[in-house]
C-alpha positions, 0 to 999 in steps of 0.5 A: 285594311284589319286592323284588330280592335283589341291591338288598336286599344292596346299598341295604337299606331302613333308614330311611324318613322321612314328611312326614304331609300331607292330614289337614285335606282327608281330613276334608272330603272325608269330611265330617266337622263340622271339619276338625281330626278329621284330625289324630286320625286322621293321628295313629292312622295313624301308629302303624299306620306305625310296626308296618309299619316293624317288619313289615319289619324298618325300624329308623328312622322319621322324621315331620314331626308339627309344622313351624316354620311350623305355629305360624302358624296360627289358635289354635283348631287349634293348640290342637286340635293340642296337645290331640292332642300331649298325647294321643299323648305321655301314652297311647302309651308303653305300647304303644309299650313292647309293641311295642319302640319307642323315642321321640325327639323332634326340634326346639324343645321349648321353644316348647311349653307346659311340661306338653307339654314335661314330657311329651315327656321322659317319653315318651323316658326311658320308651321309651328301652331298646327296640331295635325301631324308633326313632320320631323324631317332629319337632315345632317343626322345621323344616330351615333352624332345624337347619342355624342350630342346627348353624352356631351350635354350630360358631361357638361352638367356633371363637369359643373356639378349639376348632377353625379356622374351614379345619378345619370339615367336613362331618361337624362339620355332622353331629354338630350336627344335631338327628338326630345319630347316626342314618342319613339316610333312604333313602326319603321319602314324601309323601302328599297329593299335593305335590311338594315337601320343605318344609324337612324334613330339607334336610341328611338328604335329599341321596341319599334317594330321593324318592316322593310319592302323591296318597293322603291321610295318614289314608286311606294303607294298606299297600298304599300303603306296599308300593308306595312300599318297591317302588318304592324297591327300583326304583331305582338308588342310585348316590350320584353314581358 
């Protein structure tokens, strides 16, 4: 894959972040019973996702697992889509130890039954010493609830007097967000053929570069992700200079 030297030194590729789309439309192009069975497999892709990041030496990866909106569909495939949940928090800390992987979970826990809750923290506090990838994976998110989120903590100081409404900046927005602490992503990749964002990230996504495929998630390859890293170390990153 070329990969410039001079665009590694300058815009090193260090936190890409996904939005898992497609999984219902490559069930029913590979015919299978029901369409839930995507979101299994989006499910294993992810874990594949996450060794290419550590191949690459990628220290952050965000996922839009389960958006704000998600929870407006029919309870039979919230239901299946939970029942994932479960799967993937309770089996996945062991290999998630194996490979150095570090689980942070984004977005309303508290919307999800208590058992999923329970299991979201244990998930964290297992993973929590490893130092090779940070996985943070956004359930129950959606972009403008962070920014309410954010906005409510702030007033909350100014209500008592902590700070001045003249002296919020840009940075106090920063540190009230969900994602406090970690970089903004350098790259978003989209599969399944749309061309929006989808209220992931609007903050976080300012300066990201932006790289959509018609590729399905289940069926997204390594070929796939080479192509989207290459096509970001493309690109000039000028941050508005």
């Amino acid at each position: 894959m070329f990969m410039p030297e001079k665009k590694l030194e300058k815009n090193i590729l260090r936190h890409i972040a996904i939005v898992m789309d497609g999984n219902r439309r490559w069930a029913k192009k590979n015919k299978f019973k029901s369409t839930f069975k995507g979101h299994s497999h989006g499910a294993d892709k992810l874990k594949e996702v996450a060794q290419w990041c550590i191949d690459m030496d990628i220290a952050y990866l965000s996922v839009f697992a389960f958006s704000t909106e998600n929870w407006s569909r029919d309870e039979d495939e919230k239901k299946y889509l939970m029942d994932i949940l479960r799967k993937f928090l309770k089996d996945s800390a062991d290999e998630f130890n194996k490979k150095g992987i570090k689980i942070r979970i984004i977005g309303q826990r508290e919307r999800f039954d208590e058992d999923i809750q329970r299991l979201m923290a244990e998930i964290v506090a297992r993973t929590s010493i490893n130092t090779k990838l940070l996985l943070q994976v956004l359930l129950s998110y959606g972009g403008k609830s962070e920014l309410v989120h954010s906005i409510k903590q702030i007033a909350k100081s100014v209500k008592n007097g902590v700070m001045q409404i003249d002296d919020i900046t840009e940075q106090d927005i920063e540190k009230n967000l969900w994602t406090q602490g970690v970089p903004d992503p350098d790259l978003m990749i989209r599969t399944g053929g749309e061309i929006r964002i989808s209220n992931f990230l609007l903050w976080q996504l300012s300066y990201t570069e932006l790289y959509f495929t018609q590729v399905l998630w289940p069926a997204f390859s390594k070929k796939d992700f080479d192509n989207a890293v290459e096509e970001y170390y493309a690109r000039s990153r000028r941050h508005g200079k």
